[in-house]
VEXKETOR-921785 format. One record per residue (C-alpha): residue in three letters; x, y, z. Coordinates in steps of 0.1 Angstrom, whole numbers, plus 2048, in hexadecimal, padded with zeros to 3 digits. Example, Ala and Ser with C-alpha at 12.3 -4.5 7.8 and 13.67 -1.06 7.14 Angstrom:
<rs>
<r><rest>Ala</rest><xx>87B</xx><yy>7D3</yy><zz>84E</zz></r>
<r><rest>Ser</rest><xx>889</xx><yy>7F5</yy><zz>847</zz></r>
</rs>
This chain:
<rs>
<r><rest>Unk</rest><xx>B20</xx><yy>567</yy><zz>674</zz></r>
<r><rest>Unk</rest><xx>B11</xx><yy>550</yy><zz>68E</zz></r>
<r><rest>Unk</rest><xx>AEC</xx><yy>541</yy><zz>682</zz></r>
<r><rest>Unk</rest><xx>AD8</xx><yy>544</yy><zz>6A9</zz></r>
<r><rest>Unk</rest><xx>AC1</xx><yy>52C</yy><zz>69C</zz></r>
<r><rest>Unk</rest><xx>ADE</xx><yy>510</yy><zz>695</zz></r>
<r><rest>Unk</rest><xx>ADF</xx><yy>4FB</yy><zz>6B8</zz></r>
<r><rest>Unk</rest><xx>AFD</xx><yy>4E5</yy><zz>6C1</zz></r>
<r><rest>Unk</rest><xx>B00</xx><yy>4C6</yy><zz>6BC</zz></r>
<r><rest>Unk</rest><xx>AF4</xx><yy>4AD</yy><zz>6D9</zz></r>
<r><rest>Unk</rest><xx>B05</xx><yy>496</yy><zz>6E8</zz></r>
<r><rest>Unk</rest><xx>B0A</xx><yy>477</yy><zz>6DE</zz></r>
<r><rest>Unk</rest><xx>AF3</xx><yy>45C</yy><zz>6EA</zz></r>
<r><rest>Unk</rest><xx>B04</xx><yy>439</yy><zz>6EC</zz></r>
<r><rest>Unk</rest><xx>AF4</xx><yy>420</yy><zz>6DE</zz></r>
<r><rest>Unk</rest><xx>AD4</xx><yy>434</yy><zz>6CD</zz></r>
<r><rest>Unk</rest><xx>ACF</xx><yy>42F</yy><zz>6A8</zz></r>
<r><rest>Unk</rest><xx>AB8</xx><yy>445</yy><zz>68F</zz></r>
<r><rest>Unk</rest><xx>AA6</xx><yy>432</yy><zz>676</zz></r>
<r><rest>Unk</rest><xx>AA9</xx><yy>444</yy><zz>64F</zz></r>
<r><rest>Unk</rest><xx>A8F</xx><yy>430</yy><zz>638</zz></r>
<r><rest>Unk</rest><xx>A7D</xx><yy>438</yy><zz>616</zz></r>
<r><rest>Unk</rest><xx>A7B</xx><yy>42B</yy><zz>5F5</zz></r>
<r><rest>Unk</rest><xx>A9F</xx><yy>43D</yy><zz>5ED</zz></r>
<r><rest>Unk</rest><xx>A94</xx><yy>43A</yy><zz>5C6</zz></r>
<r><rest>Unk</rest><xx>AAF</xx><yy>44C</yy><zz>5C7</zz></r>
<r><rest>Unk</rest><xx>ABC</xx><yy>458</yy><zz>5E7</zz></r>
<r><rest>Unk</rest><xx>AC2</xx><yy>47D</yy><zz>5E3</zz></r>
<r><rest>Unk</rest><xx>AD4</xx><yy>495</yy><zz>601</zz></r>
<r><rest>Unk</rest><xx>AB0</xx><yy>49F</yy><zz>60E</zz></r>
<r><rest>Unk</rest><xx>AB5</xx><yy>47E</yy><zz>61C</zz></r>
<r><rest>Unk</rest><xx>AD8</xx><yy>481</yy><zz>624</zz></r>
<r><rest>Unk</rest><xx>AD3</xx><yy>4A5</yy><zz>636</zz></r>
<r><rest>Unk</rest><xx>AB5</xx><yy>497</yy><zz>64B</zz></r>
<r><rest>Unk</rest><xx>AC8</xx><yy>47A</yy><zz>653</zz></r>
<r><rest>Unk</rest><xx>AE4</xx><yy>494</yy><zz>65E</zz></r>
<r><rest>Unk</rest><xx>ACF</xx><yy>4A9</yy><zz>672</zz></r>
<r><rest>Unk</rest><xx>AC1</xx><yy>48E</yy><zz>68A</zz></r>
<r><rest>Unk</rest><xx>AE4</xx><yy>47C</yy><zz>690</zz></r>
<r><rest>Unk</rest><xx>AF0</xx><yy>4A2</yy><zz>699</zz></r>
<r><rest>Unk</rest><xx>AD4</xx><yy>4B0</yy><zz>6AE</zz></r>
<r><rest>Unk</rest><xx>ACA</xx><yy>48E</yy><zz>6C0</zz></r>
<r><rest>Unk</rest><xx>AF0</xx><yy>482</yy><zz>6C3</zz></r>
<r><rest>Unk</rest><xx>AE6</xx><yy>461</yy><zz>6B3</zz></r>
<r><rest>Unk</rest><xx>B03</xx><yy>446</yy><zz>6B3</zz></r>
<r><rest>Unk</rest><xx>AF7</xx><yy>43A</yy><zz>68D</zz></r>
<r><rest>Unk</rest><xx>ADF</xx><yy>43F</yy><zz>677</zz></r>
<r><rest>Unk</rest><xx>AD0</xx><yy>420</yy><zz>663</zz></r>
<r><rest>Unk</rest><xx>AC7</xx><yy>424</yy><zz>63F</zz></r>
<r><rest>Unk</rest><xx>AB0</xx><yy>40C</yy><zz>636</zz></r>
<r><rest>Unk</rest><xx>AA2</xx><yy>40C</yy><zz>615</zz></r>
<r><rest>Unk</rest><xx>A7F</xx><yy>3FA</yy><zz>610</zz></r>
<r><rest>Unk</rest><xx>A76</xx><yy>3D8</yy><zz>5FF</zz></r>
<r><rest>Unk</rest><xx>A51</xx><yy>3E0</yy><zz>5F7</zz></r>
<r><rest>Unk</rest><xx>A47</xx><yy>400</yy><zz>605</zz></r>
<r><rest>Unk</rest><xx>A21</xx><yy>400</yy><zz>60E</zz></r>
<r><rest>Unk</rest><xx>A15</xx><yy>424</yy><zz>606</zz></r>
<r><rest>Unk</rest><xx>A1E</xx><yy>426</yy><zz>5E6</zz></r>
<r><rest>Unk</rest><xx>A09</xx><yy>407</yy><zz>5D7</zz></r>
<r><rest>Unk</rest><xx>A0A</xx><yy>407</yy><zz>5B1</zz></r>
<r><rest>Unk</rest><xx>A2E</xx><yy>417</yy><zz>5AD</zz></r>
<r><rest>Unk</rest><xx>A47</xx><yy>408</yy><zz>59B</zz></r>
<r><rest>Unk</rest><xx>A62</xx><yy>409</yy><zz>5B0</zz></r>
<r><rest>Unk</rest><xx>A8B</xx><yy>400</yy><zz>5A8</zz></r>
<r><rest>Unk</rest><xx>A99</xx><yy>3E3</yy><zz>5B1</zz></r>
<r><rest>Unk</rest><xx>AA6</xx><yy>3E2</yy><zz>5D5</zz></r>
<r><rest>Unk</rest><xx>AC9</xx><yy>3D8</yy><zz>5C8</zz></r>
<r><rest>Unk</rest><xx>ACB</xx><yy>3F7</yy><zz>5B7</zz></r>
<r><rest>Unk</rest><xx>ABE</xx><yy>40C</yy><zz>5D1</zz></r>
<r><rest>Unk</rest><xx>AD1</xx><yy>3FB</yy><zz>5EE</zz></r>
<r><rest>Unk</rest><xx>AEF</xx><yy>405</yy><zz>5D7</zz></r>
<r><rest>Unk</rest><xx>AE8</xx><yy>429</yy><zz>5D6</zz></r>
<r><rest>Unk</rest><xx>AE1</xx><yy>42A</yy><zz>5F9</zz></r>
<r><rest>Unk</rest><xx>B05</xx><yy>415</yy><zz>5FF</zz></r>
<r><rest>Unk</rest><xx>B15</xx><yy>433</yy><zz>5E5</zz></r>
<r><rest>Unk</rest><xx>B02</xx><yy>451</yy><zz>5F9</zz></r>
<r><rest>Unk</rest><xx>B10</xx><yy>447</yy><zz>61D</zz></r>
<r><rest>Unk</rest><xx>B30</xx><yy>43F</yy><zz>614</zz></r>
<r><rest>Unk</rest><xx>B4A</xx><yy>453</yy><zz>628</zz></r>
<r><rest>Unk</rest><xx>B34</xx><yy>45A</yy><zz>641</zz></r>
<r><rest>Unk</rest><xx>B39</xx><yy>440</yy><zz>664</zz></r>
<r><rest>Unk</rest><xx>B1B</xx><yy>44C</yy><zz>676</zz></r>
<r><rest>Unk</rest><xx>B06</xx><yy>43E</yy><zz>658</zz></r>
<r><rest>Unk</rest><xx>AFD</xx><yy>419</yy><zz>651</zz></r>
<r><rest>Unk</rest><xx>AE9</xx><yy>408</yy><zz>639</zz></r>
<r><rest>Unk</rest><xx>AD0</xx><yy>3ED</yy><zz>642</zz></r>
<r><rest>Unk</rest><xx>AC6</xx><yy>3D2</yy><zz>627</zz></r>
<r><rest>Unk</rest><xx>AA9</xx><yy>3C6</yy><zz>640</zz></r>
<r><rest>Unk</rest><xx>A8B</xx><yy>3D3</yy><zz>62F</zz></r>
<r><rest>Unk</rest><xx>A95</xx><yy>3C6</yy><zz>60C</zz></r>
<r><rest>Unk</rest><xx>AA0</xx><yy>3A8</yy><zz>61E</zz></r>
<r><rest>Unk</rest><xx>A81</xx><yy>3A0</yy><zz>628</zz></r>
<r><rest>Unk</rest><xx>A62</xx><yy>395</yy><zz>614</zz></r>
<r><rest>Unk</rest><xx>A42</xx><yy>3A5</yy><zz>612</zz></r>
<r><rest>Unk</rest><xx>A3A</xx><yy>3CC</yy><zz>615</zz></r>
<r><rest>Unk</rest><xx>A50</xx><yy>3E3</yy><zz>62E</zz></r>
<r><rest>Unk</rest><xx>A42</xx><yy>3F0</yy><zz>64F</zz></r>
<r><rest>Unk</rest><xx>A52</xx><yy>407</yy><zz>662</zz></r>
<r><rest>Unk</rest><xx>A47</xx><yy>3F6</yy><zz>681</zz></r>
<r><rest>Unk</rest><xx>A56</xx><yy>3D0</yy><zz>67A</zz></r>
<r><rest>Unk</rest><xx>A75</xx><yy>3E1</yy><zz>673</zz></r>
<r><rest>Unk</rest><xx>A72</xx><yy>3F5</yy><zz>694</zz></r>
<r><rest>Unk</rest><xx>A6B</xx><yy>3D2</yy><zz>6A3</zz></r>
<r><rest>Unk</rest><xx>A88</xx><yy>3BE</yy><zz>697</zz></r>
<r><rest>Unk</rest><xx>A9F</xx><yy>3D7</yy><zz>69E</zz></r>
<r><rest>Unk</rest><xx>A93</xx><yy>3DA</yy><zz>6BF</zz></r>
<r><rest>Unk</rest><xx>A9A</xx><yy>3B7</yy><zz>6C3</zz></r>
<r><rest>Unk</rest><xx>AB7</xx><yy>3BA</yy><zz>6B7</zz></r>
<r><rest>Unk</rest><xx>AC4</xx><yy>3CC</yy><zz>6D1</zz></r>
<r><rest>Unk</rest><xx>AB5</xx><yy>3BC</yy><zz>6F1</zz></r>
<r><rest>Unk</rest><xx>AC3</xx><yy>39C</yy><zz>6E3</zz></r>
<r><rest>Unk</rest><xx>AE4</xx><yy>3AE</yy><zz>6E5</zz></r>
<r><rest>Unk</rest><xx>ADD</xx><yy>3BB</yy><zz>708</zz></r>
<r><rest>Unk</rest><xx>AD6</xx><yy>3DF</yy><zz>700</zz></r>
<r><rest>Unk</rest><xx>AB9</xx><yy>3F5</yy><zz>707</zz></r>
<r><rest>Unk</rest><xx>AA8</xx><yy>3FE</yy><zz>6E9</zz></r>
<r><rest>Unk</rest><xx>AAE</xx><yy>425</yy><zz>6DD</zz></r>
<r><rest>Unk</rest><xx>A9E</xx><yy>428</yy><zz>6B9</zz></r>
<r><rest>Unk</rest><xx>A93</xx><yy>449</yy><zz>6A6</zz></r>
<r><rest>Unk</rest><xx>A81</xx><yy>445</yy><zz>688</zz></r>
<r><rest>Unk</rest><xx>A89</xx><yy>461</yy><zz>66F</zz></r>
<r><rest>Unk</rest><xx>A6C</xx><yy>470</yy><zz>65D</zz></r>
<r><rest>Unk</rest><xx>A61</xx><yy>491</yy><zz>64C</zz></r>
<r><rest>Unk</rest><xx>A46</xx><yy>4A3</yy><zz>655</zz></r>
<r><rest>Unk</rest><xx>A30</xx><yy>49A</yy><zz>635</zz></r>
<r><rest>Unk</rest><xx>A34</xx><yy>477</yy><zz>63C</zz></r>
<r><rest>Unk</rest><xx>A2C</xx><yy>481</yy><zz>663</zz></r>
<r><rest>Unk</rest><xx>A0B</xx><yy>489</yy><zz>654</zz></r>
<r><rest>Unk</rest><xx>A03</xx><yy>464</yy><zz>648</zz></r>
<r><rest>Unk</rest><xx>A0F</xx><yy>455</yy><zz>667</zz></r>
<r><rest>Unk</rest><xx>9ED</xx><yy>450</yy><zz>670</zz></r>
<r><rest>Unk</rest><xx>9E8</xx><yy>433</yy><zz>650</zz></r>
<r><rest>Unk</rest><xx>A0A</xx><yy>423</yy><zz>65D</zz></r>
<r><rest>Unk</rest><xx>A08</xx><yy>401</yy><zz>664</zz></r>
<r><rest>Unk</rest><xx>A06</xx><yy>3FE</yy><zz>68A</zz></r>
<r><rest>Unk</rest><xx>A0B</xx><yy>425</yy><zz>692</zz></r>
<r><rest>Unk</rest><xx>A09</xx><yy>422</yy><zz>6B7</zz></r>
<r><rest>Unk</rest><xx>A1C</xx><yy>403</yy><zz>6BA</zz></r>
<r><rest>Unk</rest><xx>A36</xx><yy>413</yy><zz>6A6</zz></r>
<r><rest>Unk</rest><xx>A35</xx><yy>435</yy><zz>6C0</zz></r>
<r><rest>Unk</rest><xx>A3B</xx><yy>41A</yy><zz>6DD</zz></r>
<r><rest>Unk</rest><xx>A5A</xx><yy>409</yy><zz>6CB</zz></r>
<r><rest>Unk</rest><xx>A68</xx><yy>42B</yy><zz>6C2</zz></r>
<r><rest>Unk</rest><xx>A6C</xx><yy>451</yy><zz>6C1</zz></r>
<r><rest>Unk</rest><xx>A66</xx><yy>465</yy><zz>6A4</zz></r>
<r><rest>Unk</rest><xx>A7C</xx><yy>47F</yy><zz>696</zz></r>
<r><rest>Unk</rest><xx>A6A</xx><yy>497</yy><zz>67B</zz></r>
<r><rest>Unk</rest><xx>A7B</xx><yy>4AF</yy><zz>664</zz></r>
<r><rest>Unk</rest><xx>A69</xx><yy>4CA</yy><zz>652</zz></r>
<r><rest>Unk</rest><xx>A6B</xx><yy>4C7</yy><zz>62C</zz></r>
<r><rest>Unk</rest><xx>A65</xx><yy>4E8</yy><zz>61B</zz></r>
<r><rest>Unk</rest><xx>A46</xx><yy>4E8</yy><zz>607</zz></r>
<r><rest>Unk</rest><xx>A31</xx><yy>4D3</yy><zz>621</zz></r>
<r><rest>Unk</rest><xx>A21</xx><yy>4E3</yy><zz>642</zz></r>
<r><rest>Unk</rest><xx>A32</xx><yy>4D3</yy><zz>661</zz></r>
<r><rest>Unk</rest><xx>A17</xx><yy>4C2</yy><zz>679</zz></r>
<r><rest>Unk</rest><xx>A1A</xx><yy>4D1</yy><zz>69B</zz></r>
<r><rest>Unk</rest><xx>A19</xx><yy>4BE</yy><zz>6C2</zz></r>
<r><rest>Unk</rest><xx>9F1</xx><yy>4C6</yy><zz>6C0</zz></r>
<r><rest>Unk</rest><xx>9ED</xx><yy>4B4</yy><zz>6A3</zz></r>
<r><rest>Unk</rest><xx>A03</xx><yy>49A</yy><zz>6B1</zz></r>
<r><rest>Unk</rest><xx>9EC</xx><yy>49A</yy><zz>6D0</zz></r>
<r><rest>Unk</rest><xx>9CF</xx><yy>49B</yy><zz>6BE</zz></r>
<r><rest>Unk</rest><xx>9D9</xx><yy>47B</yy><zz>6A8</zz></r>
<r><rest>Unk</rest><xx>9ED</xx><yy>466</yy><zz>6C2</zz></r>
<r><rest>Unk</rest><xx>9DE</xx><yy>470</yy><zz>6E5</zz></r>
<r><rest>Unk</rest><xx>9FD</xx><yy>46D</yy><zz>701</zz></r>
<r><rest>Unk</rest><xx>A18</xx><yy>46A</yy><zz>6E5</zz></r>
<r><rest>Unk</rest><xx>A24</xx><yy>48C</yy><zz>6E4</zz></r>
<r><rest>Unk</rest><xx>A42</xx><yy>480</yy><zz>6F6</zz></r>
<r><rest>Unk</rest><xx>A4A</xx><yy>466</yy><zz>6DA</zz></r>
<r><rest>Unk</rest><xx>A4D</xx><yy>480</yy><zz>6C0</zz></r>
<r><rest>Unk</rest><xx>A6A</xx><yy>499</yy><zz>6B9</zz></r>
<r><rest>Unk</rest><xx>A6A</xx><yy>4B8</yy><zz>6A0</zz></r>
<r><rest>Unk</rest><xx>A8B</xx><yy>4C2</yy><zz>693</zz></r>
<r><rest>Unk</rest><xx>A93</xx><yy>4E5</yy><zz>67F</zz></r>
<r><rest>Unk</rest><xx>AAB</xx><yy>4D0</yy><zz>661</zz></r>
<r><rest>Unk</rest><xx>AB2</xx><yy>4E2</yy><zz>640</zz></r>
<r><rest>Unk</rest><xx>A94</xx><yy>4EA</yy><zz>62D</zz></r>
<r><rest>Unk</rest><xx>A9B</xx><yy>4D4</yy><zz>60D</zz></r>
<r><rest>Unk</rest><xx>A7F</xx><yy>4D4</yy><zz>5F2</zz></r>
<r><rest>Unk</rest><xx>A8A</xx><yy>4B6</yy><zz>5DD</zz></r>
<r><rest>Unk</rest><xx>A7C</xx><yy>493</yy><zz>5D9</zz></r>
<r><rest>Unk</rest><xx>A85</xx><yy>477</yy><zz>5C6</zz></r>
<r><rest>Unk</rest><xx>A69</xx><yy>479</yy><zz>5AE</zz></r>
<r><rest>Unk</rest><xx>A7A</xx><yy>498</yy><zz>5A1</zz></r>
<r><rest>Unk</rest><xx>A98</xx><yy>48A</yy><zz>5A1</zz></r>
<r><rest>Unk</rest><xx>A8C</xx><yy>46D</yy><zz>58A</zz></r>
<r><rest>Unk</rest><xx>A7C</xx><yy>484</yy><zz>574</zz></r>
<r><rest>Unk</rest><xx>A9B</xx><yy>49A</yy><zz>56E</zz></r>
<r><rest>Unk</rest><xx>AAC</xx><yy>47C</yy><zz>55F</zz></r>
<r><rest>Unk</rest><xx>A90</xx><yy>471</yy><zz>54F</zz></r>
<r><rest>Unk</rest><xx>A92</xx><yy>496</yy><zz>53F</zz></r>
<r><rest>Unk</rest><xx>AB5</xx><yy>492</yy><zz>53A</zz></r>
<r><rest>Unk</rest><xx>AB6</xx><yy>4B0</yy><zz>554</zz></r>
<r><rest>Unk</rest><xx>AD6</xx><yy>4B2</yy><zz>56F</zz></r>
<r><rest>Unk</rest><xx>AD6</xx><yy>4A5</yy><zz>58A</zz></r>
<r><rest>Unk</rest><xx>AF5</xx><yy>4B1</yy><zz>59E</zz></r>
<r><rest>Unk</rest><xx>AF3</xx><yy>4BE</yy><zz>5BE</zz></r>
<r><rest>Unk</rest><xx>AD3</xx><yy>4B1</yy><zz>5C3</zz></r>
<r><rest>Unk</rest><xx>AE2</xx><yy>48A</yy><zz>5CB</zz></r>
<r><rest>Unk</rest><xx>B05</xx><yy>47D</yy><zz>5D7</zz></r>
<r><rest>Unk</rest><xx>B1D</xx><yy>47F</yy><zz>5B4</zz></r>
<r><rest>Unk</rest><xx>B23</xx><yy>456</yy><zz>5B8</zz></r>
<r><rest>Unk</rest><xx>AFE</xx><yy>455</yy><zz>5B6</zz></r>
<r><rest>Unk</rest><xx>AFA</xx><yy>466</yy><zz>59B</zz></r>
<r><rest>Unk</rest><xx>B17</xx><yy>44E</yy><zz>58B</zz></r>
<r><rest>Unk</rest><xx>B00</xx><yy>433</yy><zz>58F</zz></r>
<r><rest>Unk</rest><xx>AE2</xx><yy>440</yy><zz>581</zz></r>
<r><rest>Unk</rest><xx>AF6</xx><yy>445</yy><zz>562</zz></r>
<r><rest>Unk</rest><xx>B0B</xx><yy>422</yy><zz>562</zz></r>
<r><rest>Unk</rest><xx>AEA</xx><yy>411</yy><zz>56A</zz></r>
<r><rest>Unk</rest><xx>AD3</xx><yy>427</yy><zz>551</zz></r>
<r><rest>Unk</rest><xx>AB8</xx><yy>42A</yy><zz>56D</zz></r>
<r><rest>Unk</rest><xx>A99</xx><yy>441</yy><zz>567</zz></r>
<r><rest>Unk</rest><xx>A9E</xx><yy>44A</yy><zz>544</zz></r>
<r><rest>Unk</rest><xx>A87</xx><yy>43B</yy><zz>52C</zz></r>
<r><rest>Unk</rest><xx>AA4</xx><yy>429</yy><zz>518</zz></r>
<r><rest>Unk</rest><xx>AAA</xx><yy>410</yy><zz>536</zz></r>
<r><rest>Unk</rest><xx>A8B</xx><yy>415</yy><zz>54C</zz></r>
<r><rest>Unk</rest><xx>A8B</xx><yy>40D</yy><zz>56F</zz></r>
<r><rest>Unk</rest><xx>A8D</xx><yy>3E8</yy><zz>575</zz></r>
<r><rest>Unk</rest><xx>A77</xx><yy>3DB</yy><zz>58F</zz></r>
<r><rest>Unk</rest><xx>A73</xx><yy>3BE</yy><zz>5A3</zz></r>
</rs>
């Protein structure tokens, strides 16, 4: 039986890249669906993951150390071609924004004669804090945004859109992905609990997590 509300896939679109970012602390297959979703319904030709160095809305967090979290990331993708990691935000000192990535990758590709075509992946509840972004408009001119609903968290609409960034409805894409509710916060507290976690992260992530005894009060989570 045929789901009507399952569109096709679009075609592919040489040369675009979508942009997965976040913490991953640990990457879980929310991200990996999402990630899915845009390369399928905007016929991306890869999708970056691109875990942050210092992320700046979450001041005060202890946070993993990028090695380890650039090594989940490395363990979730594997197998799949269209996905790609990106070291450049933990390459790079100071706190991540969204926009200096944007920039450099932007760069990046006039410098190798192409015409920029970058989607920034985001969910809905971080759609909602787009406004406290650093540089929110200069980001909308760099790039498009693709937004994915996460179950739990109302999905902003094209009026609010409108409403916050006047003329930049075009900039901004909504997408129907799988409804996950799962974050990593839960995730972390399951092995804190000594709770499963299976099914709910990639199983050579979860290999990790035990080889490296991250979250659990016995080895912590070392920091940088």
């Amino acid at each position: 039986m045929t789901d009507a509300t399952v569109r096709p896939r679009a075609d592919l679109r040489p040369g675009s890249i979508g942009i997965m970012g976040g913490t991953f602390d640990p990457i879980h297959i929310g991200h990996l669906a999402a990630a899915e979703e845009a390369y399928e319904a905007l016929g991306f030709e890869r999708v970056l993951f691109i875990p942050a160095g210092i992320p700046p809305l979450k001041p005060g967090r202890r946070i993993t150390r990028a090695r380890d979290r650039v090594a989940m990331v490395e363990l979730a993708i594997a197998g799949n071609p269209a996905f790609e990691l990106s070291p450049i935000e933990v390459d790079r000192p100071g706190e991540s924004f969204t926009v200096d990535t944007v920039a450099l990758l932007t760069d990046a590709e006039q410098a190798a004669g192409r015409a920029p075509d970058i989607t920034v992946i985001v969910s809905g509840e971080s759609l909602r804090s787009l406004p406290r972004w650093h540089e929110p408009h200069r980001l909308l001119e760099l790039c498009r945004l693709a937004v994915v609903p996460r179950d739990g968290f109302e999905m902003p609409d094209r009026s609010w859109v409108g409403a916050e960034f006047p003329g930049c409805e075009d900039r901004i894409v909504f997408l129907d992905a799988p409804r996950l509710r799962l974050s990593a916060t839960e995730i972390r507290a399951r092995v804190a609990a000594g709770r499963s976690i299976r099914y709910l992260v990639p199983d050579a992530v979860i290999r990790y997590i035990g080889d490296h005894d991250l979250y659990t009060n016995r080895g912590g989570r070392p920091v940088e």
